[in-house]
C-alpha positions as CSV (number, residue, x, y, z in Angstrom):
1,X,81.1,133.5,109.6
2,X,78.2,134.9,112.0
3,X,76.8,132.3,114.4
4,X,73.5,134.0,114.7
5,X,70.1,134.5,112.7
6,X,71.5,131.5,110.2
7,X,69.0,129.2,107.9
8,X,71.3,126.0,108.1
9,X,70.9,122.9,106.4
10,X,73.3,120.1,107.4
11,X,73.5,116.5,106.0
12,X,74.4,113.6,107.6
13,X,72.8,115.2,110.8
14,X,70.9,112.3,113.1
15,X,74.1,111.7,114.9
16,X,77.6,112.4,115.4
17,X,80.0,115.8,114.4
18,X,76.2,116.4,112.7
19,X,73.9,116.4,115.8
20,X,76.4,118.0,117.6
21,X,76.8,120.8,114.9
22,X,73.1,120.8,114.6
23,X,72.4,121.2,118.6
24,X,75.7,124.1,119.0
25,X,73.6,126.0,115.9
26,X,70.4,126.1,117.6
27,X,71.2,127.2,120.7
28,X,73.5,130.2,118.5
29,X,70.1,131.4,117.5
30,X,69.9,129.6,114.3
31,X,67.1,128.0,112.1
32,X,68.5,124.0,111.8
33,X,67.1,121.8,109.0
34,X,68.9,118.0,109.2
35,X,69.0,115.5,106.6
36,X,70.1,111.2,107.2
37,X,69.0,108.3,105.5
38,X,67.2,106.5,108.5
39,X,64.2,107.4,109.5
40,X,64.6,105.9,112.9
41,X,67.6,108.0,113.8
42,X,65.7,111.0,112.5
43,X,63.2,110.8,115.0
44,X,65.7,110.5,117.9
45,X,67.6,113.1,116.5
46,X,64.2,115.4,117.3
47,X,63.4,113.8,120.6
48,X,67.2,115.3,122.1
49,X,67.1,118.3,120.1
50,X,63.4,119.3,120.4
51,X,60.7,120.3,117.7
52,X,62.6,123.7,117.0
53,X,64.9,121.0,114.8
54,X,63.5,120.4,110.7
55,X,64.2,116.7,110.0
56,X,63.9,115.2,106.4
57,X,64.6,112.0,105.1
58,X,67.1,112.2,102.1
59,X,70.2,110.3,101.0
60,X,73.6,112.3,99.3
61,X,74.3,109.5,97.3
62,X,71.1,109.3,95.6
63,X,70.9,112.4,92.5
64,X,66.7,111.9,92.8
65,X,67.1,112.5,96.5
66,X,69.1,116.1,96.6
67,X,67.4,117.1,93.6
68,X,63.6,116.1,95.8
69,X,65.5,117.9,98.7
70,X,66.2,121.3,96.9
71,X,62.9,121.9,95.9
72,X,61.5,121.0,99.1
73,X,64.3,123.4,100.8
74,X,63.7,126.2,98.3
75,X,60.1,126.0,99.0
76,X,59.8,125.9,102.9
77,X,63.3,127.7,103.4
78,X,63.7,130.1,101.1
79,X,66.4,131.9,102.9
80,X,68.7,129.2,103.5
81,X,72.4,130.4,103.9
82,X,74.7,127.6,105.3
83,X,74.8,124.5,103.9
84,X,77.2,121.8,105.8
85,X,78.2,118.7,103.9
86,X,78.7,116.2,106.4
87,X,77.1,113.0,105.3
88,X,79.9,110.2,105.3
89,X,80.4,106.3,105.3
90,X,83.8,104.5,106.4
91,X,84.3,101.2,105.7
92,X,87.7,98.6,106.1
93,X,88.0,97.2,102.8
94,X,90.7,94.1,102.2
95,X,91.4,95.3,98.3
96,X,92.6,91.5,98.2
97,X,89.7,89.9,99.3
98,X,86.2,91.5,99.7
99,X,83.2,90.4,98.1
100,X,81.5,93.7,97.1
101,X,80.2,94.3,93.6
102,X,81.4,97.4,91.8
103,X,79.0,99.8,92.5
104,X,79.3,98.8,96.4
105,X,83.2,98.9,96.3
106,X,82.5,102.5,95.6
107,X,79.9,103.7,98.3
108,X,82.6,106.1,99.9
109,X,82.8,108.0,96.4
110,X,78.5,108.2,95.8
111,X,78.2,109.5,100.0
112,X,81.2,111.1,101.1
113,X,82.8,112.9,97.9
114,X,79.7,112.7,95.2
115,X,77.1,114.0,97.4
116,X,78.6,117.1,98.5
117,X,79.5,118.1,95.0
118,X,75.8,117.3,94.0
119,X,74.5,119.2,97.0
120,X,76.9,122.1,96.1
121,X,76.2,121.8,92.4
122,X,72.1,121.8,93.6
123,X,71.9,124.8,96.0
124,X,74.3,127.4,95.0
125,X,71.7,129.1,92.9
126,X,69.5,129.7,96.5
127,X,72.9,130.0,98.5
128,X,73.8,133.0,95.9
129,X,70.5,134.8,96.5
130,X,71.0,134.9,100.2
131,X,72.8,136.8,102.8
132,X,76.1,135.8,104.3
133,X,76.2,132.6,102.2
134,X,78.4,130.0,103.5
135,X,79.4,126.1,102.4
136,X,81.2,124.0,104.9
137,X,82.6,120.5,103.6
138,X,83.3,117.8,106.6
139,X,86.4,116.1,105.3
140,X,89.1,114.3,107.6
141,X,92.2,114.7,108.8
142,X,93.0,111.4,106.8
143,X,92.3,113.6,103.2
144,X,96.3,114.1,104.0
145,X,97.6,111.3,105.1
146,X,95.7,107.7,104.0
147,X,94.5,105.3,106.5
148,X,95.5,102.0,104.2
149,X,92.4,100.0,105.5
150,X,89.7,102.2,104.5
151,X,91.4,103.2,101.3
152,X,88.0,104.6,99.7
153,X,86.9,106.8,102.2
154,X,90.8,108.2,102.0
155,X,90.4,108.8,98.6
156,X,87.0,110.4,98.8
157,X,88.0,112.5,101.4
158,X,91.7,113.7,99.9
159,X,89.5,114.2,96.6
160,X,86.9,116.5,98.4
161,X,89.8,118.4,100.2
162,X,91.0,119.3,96.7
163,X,87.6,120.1,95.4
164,X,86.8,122.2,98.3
165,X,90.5,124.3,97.6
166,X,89.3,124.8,94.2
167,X,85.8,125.7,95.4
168,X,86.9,128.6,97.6
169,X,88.9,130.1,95.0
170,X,85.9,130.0,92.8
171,X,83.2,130.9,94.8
172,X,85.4,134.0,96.3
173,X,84.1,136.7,93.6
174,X,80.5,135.4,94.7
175,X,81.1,136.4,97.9
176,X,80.4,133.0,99.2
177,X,82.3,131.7,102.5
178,X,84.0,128.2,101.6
179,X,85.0,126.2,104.8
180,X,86.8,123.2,105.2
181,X,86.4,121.2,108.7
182,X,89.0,118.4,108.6
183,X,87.7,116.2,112.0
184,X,90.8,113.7,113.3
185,X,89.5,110.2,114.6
186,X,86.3,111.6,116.6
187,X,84.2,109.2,119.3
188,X,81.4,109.0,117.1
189,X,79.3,105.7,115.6
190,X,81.7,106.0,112.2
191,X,84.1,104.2,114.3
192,X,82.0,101.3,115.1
193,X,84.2,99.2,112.4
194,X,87.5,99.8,113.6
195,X,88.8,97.5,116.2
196,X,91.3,98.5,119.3
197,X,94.3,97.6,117.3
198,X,93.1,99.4,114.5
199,X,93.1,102.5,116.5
200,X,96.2,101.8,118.0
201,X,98.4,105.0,118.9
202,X,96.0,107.4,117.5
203,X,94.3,110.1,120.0
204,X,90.4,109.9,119.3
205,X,88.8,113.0,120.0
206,X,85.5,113.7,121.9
207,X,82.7,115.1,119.8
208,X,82.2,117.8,122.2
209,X,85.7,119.1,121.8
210,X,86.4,118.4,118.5
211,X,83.0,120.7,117.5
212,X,84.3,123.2,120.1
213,X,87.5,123.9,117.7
214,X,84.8,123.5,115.0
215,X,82.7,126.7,115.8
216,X,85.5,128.8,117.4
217,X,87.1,128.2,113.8
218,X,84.0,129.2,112.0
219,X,83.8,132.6,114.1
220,X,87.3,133.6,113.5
221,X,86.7,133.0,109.2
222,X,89.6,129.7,109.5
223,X,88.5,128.6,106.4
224,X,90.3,124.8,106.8
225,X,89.9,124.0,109.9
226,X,92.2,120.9,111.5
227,X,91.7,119.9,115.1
228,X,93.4,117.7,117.1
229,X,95.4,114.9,115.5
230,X,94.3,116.1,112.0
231,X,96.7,119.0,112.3
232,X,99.5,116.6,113.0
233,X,99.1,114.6,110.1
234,X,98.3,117.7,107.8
235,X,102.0,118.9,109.2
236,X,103.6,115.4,109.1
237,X,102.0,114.6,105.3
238,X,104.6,117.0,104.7
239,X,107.5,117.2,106.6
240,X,107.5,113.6,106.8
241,X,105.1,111.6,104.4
242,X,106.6,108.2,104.2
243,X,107.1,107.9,107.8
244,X,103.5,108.9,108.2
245,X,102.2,106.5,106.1
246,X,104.7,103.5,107.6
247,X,102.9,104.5,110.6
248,X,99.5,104.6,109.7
249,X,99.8,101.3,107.4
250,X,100.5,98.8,110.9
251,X,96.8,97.7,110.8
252,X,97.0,96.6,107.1
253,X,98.5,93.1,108.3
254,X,96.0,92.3,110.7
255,X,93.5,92.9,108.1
256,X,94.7,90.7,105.5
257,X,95.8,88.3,108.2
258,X,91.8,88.1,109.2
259,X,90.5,87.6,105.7
């Protein structure tokens, strides 16, 4: 993947692996649009990147949203040729005992394994027209080996690594670059749930570092990329997967305990 002259749209971008992305693109030389569902974080998002960064309001999870966005994108940035799906909820969830409705027990599926098929599904007709096209799915190094207390997002996330497989096989004969960046536990705000027991034992990973392994893996064409930790479990998931998942199943008794 070339790092220069790019047209990238990433969502999920007012904070986290997708500010970071977005700020390591810009200074590359490339043309950053941003999407998030708060407004708020938008704006702050522009204040530390500066007015060279396109922010728009638009939510994954919502069909009318990515539809609304892909005709504003088409429009204004015609010659968009990266598109990063990095938009993603995780939540603790006590399958026991929560008090969610249906449709909330799902969020997880609508954000983090809906919305980038939508997006993918949306703008692979201006991604084909393009030079250098390239798709880059944010999964987790938990799509290998499940963290029991966010079982969801596991799902979602093991689901999208399967997707994306299936999506670079397709997409080869299109000549279009499928990536799949597969962050360990990284110190951004979608750790805010977890609690110090929760993270117990597992190596989180600065942002700064973790995007470092991010872009070198993009320049060298590593199409699934696994920093840190998330290559451990990708190796243990199968050298060793119900050890691995004894291990990473501890928190489940404080969380039923607490319910």
């Amino acid at each position: 993947m070339k790092l220069t002259g790019n047209t990238v749209l990433i969502t999920g971008g007012s904070s986290g692996i997708g500010l970071e992305l977005a700020g390591r693109f810009i200074k590359s030389g490339n043309k950053v649009i941003i999407t998030g569902r708060d407004a708020n974080k938008l704006k702050q998002a522009k204040v530390h990147l500066g007015s060279v960064l396109v922010t728009i309001k638009s939510d994954v999870g919502r069909p009318g949203d990515v539809d609304s966005l892909y005709k504003k994108i088409s429009k204004d940035f015609g010659n968009l040729n990266v598109l990063i799906n990095n938009a993603g909820i995780m939540r603790t969830i006590n399958l026991h005992n929560h008090k969610d409705k249906p449709e909330q027990l799902t969020k997880e599926l609508d954000i983090d394994l809906k919305g980038p098929i939508g997006m993918v599904d949306r703008f692979l007709p201006l991604l084909k027209k393009n030079p250098d096209p390239v798709i880059v799915n944010v999964s987790s190094g938990l799509a290998f080996v499940p963290l029991p207390i966010s079982p969801i997002y596991c799902a979602a996330k093991a689901a999208l690594h399967s997707y994306t497989l299936s999506l670079r096989v397709q997409l080869q004969s299109a000549g279009i670059r499928v990536f799949e960046l597969a962050p360990p536990a990284t110190r951004t705000e979608l750790l805010g749930e977890f609690s110090e027991d929760d993270m117990k034992g597992v190596s989180i990973m600065p942002l700064a570092d973790m995007v470092d392994v991010a872009m070198k893996g993009f320049e060298k064409d590593d199409f699934e990329i696994r920093p840190g930790q998330a290559n451990q479990l990708h190796f243990m998931s199968r050298l060793a997967p119900d050890f691995i998942l004894k291990q990473m199943s501890k928190p489940v008794e404080r969380l039923l305990a607490s319910s």
